[in-house]
PDB file of N, CA, C, O and CB in Angstrom:
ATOM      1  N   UNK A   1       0.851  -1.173   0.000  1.00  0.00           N
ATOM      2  CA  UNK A   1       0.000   0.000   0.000  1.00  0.00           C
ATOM      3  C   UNK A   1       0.897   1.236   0.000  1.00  0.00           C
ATOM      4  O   UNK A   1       2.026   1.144   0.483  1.00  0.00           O
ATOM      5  CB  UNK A   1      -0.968  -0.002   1.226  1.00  0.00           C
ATOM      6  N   UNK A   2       0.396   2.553  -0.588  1.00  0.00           N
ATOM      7  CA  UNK A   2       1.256   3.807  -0.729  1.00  0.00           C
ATOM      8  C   UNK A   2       1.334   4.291   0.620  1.00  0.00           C
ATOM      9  O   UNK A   2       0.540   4.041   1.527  1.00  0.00           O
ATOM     10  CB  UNK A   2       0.677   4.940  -1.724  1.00  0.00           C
ATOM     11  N   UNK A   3       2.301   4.964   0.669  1.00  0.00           N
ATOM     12  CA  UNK A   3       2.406   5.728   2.143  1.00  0.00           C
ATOM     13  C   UNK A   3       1.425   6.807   2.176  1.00  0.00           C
ATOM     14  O   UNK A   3       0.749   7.119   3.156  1.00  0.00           O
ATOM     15  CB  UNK A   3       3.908   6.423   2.461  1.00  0.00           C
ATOM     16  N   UNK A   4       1.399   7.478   0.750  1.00  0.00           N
ATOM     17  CA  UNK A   4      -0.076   8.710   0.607  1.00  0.00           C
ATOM     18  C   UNK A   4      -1.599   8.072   1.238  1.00  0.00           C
ATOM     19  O   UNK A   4      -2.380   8.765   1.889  1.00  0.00           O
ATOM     20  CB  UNK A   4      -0.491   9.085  -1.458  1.00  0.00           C
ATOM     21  N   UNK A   5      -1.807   6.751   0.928  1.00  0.00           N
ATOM     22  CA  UNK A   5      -3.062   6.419   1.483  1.00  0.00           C
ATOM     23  C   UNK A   5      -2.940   6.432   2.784  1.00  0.00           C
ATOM     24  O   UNK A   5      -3.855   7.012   3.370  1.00  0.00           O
ATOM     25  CB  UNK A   5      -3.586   5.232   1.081  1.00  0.00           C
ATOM     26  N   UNK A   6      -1.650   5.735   3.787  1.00  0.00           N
ATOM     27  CA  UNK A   6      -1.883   5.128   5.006  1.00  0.00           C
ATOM     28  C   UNK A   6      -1.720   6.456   5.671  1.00  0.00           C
ATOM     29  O   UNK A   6      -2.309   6.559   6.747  1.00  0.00           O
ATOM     30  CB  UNK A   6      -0.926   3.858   5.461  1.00  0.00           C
ATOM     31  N   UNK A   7      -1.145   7.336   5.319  1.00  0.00           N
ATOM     32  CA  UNK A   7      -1.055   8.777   6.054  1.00  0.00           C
ATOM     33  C   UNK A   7      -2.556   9.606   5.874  1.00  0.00           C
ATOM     34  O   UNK A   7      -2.853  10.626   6.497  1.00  0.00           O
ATOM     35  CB  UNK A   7       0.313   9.780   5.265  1.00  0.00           C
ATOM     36  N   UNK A   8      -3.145   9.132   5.188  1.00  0.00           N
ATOM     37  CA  UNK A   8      -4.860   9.560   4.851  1.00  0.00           C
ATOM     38  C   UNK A   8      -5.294   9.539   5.681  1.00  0.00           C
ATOM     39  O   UNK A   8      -5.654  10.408   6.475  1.00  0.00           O
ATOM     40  CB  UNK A   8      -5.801   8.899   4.082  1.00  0.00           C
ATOM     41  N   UNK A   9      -5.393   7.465   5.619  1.00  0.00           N
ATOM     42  CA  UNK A   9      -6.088   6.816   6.453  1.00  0.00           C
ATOM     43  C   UNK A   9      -6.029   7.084   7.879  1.00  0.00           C
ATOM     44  O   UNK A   9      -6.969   7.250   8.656  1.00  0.00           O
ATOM     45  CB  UNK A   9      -5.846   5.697   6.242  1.00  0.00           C
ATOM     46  N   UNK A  10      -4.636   7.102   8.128  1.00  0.00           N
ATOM     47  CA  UNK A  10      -4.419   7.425   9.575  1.00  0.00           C
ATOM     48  C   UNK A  10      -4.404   8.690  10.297  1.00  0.00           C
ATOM     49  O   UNK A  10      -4.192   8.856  11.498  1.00  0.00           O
ATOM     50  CB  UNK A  10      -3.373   7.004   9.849  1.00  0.00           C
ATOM     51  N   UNK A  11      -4.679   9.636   9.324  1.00  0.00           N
ATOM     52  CA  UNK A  11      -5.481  11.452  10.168  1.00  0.00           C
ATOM     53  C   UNK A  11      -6.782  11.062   9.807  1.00  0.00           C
ATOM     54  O   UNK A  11      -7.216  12.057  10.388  1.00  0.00           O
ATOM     55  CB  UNK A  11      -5.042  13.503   9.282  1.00  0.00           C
ATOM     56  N   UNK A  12      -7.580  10.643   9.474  1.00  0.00           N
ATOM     57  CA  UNK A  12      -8.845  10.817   9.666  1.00  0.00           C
ATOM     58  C   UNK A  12      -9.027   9.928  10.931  1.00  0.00           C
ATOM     59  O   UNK A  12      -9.852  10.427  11.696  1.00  0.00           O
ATOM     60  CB  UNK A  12      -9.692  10.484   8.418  1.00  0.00           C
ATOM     61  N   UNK A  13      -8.423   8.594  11.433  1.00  0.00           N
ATOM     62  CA  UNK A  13      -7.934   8.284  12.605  1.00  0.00           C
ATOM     63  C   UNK A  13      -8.055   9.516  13.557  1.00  0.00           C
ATOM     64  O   UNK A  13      -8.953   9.826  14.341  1.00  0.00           O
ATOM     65  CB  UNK A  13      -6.576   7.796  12.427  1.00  0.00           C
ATOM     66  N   UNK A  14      -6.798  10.161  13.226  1.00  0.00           N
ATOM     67  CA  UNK A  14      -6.543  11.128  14.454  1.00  0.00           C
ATOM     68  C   UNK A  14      -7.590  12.023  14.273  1.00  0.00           C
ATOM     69  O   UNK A  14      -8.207  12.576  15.184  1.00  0.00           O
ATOM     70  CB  UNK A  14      -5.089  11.915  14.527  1.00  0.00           C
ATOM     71  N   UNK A  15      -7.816  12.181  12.850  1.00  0.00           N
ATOM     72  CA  UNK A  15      -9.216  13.446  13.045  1.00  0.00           C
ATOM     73  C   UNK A  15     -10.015  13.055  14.668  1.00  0.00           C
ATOM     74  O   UNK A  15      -9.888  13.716  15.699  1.00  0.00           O
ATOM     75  CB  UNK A  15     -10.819  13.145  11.370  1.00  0.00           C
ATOM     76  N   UNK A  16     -11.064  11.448  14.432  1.00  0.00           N
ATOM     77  CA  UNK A  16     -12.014  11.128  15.161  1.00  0.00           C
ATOM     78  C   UNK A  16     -11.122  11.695  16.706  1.00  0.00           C
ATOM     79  O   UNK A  16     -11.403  12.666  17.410  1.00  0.00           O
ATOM     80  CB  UNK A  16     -12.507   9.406  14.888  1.00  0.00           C
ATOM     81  N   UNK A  17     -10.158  10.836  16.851  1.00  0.00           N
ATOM     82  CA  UNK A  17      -9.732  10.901  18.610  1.00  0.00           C
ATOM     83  C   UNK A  17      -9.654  12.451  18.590  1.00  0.00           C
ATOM     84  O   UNK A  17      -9.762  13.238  19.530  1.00  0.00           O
ATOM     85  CB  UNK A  17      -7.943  10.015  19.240  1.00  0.00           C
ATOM     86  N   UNK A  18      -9.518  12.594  17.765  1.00  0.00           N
ATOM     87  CA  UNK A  18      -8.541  14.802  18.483  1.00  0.00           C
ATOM     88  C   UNK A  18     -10.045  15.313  18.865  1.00  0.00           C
ATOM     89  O   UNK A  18     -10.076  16.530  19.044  1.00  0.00           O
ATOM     90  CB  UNK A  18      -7.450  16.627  16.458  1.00  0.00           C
ATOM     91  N   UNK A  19     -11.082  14.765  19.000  1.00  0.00           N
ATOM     92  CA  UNK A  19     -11.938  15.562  19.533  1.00  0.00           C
ATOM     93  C   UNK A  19     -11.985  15.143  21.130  1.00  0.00           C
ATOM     94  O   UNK A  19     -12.605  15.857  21.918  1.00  0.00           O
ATOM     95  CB  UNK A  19     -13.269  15.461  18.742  1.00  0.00           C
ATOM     96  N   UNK A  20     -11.235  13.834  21.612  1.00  0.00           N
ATOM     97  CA  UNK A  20     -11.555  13.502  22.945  1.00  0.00           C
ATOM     98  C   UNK A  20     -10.833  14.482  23.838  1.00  0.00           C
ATOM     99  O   UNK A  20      -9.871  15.150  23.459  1.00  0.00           O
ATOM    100  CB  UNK A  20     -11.193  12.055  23.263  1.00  0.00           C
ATOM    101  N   UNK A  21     -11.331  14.522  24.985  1.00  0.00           N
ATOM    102  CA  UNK A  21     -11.188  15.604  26.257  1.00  0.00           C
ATOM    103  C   UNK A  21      -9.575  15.770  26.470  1.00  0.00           C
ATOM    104  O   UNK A  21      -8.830  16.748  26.397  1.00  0.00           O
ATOM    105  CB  UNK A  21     -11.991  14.951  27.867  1.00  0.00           C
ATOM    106  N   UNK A  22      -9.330  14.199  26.807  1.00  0.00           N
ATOM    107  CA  UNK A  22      -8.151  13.605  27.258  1.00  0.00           C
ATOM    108  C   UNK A  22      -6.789  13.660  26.427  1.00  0.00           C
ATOM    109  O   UNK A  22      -6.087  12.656  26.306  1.00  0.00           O
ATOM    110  CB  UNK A  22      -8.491  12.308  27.455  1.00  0.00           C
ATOM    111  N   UNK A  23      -6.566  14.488  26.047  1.00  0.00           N
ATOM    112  CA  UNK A  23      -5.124  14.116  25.255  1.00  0.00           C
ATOM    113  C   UNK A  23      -4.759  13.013  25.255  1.00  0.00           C
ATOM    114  O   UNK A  23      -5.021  12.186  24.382  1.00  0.00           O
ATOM    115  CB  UNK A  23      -3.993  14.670  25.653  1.00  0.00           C
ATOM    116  N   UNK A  24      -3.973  12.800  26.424  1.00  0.00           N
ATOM    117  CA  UNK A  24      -3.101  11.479  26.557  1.00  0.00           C
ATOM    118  C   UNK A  24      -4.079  10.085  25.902  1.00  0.00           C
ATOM    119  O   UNK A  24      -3.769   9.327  24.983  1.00  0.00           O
ATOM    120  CB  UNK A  24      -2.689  11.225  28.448  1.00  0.00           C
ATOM    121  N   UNK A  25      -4.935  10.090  26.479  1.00  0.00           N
ATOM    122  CA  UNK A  25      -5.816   9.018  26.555  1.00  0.00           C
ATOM    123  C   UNK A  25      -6.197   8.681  24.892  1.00  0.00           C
ATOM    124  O   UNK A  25      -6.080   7.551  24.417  1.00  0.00           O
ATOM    125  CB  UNK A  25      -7.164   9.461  27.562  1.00  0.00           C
ATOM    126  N   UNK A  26      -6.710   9.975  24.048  1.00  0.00           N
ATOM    127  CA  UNK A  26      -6.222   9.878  22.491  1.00  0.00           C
ATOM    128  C   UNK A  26      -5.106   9.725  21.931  1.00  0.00           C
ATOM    129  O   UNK A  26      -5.081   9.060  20.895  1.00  0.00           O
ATOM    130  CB  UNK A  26      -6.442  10.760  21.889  1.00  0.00           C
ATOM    131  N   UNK A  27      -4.050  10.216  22.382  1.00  0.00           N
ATOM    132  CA  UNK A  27      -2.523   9.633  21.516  1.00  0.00           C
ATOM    133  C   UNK A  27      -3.032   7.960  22.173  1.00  0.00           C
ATOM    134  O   UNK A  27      -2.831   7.046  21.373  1.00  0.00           O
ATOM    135  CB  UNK A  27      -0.314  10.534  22.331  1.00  0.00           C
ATOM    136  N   UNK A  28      -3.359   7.746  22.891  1.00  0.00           N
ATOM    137  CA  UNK A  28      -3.224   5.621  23.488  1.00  0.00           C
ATOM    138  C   UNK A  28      -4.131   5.408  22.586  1.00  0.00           C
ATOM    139  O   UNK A  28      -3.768   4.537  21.795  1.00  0.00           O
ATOM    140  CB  UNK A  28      -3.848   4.774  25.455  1.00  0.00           C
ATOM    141  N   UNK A  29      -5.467   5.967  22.307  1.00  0.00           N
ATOM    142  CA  UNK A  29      -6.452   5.226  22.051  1.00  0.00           C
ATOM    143  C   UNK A  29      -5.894   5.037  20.364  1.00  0.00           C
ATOM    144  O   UNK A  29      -6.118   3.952  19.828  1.00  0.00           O
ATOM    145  CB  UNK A  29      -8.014   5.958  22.468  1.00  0.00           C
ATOM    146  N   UNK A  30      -5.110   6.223  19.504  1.00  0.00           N
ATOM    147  CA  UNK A  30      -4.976   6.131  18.317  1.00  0.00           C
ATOM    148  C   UNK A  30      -3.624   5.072  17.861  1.00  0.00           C
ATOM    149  O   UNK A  30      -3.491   4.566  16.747  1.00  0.00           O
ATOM    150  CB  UNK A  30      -4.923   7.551  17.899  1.00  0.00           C
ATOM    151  N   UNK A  31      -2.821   4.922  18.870  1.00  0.00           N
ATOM    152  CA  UNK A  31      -2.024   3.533  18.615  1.00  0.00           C
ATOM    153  C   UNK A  31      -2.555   2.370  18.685  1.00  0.00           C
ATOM    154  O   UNK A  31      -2.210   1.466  17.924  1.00  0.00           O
ATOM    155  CB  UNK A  31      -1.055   3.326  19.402  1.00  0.00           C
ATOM    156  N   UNK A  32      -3.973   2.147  20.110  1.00  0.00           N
ATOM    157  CA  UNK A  32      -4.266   0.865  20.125  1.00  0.00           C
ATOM    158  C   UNK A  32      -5.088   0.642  18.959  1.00  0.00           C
ATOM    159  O   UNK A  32      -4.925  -0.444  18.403  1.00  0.00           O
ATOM    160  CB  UNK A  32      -4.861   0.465  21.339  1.00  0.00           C
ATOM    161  N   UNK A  33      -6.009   1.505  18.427  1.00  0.00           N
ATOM    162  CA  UNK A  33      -6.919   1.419  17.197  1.00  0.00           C
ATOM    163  C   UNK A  33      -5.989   0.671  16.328  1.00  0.00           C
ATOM    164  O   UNK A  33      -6.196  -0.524  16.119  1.00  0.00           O
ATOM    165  CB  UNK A  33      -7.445   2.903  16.526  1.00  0.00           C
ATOM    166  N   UNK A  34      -4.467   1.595  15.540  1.00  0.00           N
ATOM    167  CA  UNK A  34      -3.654   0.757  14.708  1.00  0.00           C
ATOM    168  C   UNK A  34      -3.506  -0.734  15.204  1.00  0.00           C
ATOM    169  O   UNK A  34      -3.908  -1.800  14.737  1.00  0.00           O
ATOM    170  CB  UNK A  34      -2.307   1.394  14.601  1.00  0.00           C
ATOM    171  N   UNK A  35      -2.865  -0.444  16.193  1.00  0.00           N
ATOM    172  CA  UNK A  35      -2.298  -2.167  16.813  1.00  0.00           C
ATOM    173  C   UNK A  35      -3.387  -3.584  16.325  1.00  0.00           C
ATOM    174  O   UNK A  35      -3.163  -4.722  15.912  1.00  0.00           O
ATOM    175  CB  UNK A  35      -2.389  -2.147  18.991  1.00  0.00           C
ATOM    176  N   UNK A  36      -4.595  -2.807  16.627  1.00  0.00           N
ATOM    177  CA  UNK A  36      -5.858  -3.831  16.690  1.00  0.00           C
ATOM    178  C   UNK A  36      -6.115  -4.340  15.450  1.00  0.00           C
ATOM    179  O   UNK A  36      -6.068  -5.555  15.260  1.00  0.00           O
ATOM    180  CB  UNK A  36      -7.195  -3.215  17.176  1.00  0.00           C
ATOM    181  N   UNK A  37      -6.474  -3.293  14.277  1.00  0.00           N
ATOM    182  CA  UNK A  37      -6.754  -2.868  13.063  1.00  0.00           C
ATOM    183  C   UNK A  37      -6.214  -3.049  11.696  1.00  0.00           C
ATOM    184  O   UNK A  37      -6.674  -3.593  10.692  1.00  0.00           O
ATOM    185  CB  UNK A  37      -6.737  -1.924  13.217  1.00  0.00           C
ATOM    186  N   UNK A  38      -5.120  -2.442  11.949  1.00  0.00           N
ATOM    187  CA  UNK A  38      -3.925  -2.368  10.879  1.00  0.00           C
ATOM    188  C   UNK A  38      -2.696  -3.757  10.997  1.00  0.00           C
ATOM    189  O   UNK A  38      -1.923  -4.083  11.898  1.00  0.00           O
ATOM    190  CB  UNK A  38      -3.049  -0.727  11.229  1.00  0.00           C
ATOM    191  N   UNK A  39      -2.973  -4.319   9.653  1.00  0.00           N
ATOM    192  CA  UNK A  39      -2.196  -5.817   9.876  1.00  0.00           C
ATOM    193  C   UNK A  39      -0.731  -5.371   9.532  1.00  0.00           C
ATOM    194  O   UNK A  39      -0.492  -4.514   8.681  1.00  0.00           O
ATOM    195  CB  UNK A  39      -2.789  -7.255   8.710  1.00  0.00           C
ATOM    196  N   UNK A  40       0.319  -6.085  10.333  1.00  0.00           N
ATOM    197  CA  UNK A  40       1.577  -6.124  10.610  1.00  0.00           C
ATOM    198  C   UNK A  40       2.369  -5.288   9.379  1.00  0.00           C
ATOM    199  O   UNK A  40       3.227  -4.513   9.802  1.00  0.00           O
ATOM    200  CB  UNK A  40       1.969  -7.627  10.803  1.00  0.00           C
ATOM    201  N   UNK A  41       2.245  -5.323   8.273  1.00  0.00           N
ATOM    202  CA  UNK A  41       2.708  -5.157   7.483  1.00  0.00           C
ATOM    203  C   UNK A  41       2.443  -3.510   6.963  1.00  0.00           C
ATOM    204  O   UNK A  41       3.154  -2.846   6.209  1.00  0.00           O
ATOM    205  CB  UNK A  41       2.405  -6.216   6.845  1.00  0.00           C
ATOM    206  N   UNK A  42       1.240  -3.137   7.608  1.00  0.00           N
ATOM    207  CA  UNK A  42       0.402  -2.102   7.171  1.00  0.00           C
ATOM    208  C   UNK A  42       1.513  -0.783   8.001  1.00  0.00           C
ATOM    209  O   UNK A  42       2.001   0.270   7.593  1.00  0.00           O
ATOM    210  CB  UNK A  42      -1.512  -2.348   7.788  1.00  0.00           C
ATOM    211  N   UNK A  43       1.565  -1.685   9.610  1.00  0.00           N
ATOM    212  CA  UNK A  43       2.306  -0.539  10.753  1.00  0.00           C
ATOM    213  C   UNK A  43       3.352  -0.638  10.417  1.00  0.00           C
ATOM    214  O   UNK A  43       3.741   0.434   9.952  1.00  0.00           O
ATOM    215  CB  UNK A  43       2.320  -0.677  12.325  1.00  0.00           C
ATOM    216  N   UNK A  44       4.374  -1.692  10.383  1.00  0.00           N
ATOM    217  CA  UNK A  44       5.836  -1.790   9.639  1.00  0.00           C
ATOM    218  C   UNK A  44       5.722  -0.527   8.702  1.00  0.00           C
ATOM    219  O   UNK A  44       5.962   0.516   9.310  1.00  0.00           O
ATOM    220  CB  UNK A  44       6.128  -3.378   8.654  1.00  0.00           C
ATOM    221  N   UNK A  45       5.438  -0.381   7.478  1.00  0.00           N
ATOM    222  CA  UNK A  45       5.142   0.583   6.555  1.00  0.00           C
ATOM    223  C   UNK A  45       5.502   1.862   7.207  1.00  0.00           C
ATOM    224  O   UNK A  45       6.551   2.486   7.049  1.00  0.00           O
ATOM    225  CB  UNK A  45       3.724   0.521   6.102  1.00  0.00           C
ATOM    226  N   UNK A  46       4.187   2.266   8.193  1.00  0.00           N
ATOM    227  CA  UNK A  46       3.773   3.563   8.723  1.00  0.00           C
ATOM    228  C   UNK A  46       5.094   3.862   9.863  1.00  0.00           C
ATOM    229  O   UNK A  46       5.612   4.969  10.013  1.00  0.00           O
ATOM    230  CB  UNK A  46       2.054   3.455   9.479  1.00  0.00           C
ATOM    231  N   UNK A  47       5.362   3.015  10.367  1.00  0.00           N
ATOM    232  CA  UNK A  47       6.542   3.274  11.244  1.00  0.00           C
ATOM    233  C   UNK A  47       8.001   4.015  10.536  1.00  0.00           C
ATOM    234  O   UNK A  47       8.528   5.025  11.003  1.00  0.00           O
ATOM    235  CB  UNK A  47       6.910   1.788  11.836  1.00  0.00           C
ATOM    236  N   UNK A  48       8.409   3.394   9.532  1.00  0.00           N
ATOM    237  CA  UNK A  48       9.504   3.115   8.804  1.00  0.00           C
ATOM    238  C   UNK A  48       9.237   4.505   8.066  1.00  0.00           C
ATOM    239  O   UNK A  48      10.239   5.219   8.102  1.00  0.00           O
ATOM    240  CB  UNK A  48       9.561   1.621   7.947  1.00  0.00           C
ATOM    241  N   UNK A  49       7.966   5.171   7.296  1.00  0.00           N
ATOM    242  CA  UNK A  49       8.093   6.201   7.176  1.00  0.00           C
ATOM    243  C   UNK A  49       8.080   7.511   8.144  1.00  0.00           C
ATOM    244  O   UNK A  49       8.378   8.650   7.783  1.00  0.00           O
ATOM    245  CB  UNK A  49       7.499   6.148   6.481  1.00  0.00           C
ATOM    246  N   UNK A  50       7.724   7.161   9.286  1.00  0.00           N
ATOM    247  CA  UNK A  50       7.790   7.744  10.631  1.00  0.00           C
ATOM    248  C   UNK A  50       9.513   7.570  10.450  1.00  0.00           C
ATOM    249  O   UNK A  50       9.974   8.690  10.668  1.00  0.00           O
ATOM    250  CB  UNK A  50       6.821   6.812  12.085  1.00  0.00           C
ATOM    251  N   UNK A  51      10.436   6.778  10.194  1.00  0.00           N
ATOM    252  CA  UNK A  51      11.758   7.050  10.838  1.00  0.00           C
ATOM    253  C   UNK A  51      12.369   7.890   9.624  1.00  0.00           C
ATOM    254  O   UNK A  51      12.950   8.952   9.845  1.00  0.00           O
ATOM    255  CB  UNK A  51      12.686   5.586  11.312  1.00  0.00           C
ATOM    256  N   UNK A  52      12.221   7.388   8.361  1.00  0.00           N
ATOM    257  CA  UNK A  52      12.899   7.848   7.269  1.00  0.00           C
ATOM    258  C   UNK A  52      12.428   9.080   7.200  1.00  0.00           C
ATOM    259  O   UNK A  52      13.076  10.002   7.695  1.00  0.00           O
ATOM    260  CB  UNK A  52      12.774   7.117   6.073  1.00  0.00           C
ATOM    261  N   UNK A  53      11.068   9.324   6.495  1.00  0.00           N
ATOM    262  CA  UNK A  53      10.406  10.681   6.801  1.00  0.00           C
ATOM    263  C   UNK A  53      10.306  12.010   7.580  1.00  0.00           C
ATOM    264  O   UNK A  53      10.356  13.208   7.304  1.00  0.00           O
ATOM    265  CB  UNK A  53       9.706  10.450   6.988  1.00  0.00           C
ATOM    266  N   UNK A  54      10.135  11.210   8.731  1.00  0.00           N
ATOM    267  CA  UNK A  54       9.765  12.138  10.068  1.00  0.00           C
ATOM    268  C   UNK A  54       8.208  12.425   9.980  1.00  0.00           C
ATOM    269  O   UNK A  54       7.491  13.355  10.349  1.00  0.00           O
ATOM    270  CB  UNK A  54      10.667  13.742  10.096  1.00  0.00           C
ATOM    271  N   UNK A  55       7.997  11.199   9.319  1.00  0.00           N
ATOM    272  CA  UNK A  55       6.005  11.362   9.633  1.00  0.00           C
ATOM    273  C   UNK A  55       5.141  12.508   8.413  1.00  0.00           C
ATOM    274  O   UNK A  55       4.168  13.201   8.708  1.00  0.00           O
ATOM    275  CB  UNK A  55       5.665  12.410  11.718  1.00  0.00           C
ATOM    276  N   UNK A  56       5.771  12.456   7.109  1.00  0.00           N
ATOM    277  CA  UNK A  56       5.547  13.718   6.828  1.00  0.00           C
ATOM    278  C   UNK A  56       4.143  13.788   6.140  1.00  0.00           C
ATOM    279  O   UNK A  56       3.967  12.812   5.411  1.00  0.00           O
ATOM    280  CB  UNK A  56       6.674  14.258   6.017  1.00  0.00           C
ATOM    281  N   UNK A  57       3.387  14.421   6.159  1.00  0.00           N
ATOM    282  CA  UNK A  57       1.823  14.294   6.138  1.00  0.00           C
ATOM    283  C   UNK A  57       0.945  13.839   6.891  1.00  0.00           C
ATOM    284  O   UNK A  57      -0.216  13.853   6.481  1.00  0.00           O
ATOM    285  CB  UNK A  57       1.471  13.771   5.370  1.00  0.00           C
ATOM    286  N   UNK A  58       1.262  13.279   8.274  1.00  0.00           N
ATOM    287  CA  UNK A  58       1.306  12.961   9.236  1.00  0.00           C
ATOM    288  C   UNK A  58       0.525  14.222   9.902  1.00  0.00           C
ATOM    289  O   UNK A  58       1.191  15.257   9.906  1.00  0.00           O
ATOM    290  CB  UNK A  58       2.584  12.554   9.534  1.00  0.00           C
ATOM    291  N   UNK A  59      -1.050  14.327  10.583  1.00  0.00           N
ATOM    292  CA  UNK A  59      -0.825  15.415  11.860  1.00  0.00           C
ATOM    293  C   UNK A  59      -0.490  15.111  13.096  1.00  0.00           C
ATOM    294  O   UNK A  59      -0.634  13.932  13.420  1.00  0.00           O
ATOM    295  CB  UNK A  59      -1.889  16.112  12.170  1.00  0.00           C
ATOM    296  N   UNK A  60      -0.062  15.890  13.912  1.00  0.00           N
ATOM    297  CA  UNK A  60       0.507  16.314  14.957  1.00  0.00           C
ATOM    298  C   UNK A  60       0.137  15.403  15.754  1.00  0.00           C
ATOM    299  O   UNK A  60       1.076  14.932  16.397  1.00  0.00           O
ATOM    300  CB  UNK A  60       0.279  17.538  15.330  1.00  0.00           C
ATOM    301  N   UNK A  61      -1.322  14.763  16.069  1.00  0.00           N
ATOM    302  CA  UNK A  61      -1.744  13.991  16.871  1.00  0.00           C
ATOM    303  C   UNK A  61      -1.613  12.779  16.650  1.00  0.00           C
ATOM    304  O   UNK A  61      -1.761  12.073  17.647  1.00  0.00           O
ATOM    305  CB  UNK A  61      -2.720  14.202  17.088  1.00  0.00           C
ATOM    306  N   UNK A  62      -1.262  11.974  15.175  1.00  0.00           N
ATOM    307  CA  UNK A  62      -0.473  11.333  14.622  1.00  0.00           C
ATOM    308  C   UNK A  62       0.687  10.906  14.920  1.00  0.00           C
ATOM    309  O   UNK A  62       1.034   9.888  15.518  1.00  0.00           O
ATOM    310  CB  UNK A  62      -0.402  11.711  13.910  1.00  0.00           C
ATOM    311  N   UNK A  63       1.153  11.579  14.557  1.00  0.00           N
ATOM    312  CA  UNK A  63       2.698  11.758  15.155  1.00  0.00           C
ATOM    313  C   UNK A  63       3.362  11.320  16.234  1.00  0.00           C
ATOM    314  O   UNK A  63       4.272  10.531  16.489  1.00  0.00           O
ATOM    315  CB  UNK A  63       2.950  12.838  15.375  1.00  0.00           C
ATOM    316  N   UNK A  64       2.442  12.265  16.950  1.00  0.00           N
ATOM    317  CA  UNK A  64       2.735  12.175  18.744  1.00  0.00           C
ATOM    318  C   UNK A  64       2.195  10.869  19.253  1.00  0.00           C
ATOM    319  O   UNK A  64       2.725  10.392  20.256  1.00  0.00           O
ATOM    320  CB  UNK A  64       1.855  13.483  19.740  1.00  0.00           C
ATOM    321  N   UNK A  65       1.209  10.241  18.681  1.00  0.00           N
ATOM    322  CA  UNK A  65       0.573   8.965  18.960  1.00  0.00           C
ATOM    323  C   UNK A  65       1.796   7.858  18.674  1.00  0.00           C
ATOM    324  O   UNK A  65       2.228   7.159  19.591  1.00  0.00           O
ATOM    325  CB  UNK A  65      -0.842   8.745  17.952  1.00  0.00           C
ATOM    326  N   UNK A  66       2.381   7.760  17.111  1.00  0.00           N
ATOM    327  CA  UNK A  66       2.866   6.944  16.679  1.00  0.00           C
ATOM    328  C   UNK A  66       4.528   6.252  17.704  1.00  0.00           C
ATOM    329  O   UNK A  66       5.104   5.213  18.028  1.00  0.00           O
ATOM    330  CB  UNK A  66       2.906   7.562  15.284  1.00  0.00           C
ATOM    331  N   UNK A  67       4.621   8.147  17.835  1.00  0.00           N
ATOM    332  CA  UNK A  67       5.752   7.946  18.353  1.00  0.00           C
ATOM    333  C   UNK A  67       5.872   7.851  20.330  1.00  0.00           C
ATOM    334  O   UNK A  67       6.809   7.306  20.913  1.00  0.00           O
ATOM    335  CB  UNK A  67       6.533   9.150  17.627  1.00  0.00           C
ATOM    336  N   UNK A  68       4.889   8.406  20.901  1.00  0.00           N
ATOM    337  CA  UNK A  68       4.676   8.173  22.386  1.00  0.00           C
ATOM    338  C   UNK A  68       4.371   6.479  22.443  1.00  0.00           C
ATOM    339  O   UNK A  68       5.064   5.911  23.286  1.00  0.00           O
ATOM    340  CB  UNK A  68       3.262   9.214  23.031  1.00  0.00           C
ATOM    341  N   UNK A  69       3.529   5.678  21.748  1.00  0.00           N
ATOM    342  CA  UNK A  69       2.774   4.661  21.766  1.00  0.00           C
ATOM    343  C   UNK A  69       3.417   3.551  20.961  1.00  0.00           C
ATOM    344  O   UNK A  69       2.910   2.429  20.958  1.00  0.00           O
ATOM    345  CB  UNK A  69       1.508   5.031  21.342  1.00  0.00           C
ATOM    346  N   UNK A  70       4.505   3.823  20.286  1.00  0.00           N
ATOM    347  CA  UNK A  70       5.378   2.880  19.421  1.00  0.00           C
ATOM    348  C   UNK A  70       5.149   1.284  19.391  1.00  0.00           C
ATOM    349  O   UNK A  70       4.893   0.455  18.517  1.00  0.00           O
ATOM    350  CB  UNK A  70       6.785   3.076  19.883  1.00  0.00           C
ATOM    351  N   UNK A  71       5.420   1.267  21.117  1.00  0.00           N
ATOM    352  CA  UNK A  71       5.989  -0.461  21.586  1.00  0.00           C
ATOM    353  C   UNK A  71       3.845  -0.880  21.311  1.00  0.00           C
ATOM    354  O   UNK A  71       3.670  -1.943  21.905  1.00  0.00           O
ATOM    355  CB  UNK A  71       7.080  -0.720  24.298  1.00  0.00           C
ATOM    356  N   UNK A  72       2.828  -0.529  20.852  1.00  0.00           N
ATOM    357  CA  UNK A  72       1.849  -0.634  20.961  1.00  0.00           C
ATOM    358  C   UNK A  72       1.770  -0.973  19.513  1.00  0.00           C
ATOM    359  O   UNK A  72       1.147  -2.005  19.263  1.00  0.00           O
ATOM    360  CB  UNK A  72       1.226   0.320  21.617  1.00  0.00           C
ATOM    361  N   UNK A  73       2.342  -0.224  18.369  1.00  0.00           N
ATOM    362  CA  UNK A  73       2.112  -0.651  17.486  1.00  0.00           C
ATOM    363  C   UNK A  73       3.070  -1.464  16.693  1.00  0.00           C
ATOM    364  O   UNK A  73       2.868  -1.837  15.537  1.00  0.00           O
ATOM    365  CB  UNK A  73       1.685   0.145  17.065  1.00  0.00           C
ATOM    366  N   UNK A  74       4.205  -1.728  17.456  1.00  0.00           N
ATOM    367  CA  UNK A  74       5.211  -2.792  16.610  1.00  0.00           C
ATOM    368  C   UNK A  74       4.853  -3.495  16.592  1.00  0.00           C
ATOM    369  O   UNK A  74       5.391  -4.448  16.027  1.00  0.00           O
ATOM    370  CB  UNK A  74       6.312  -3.204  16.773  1.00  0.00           C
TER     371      UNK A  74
END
C-alpha cells in the first residue's frame, strides 16, 4: 500500500480521537486502534516512514501517537 493512502487513512484516525477531552488518553487510544486494526505489514510501513520521513503528512496527533505509543504498534 502507498504511504499517501496510510497517512490519509491514519489522520482521519486522528481526526475522530482529536476531539476527545483527554489528550493522553487519544494519543493511546490512536495507537491501540492501529495495533488492533492495521495488519503487521500495514504498521511496519507507517513506522519506517515515521523514521525515514519524520512522519511527513502525518498530523501532529499522529505523530505524537505513533511515536509516544510505538511499543503498541510494533
Amino acid at each position: 500500500m502507498d504511504n499517501q493512502n496510510l497517512v490519509r487513512m491514519l489522520n482521519r484516525i486522528g481526526y475522530f480521537f482529536e476531539a476527545m477531552p483527554d489528550r493522553q488518553q487519544a494519543l493511546e487510544d490512536i495507537a491501540q486502534h492501529v495495533a488492533r486494526f492495521w495488519e503487521p505489514r500495514m504498521r511496519r510501513q507507517m513506522l519506517e516512514h515515521l523514521d525515514q520521513r519524520g512522519g511527513e503528512g502525518l498530523s501532529d496527533i499522529v505523530a505524537s501517537a505513533l511515536t509516544r505509543h510505538r511499543g503498541l504498534v510494533e
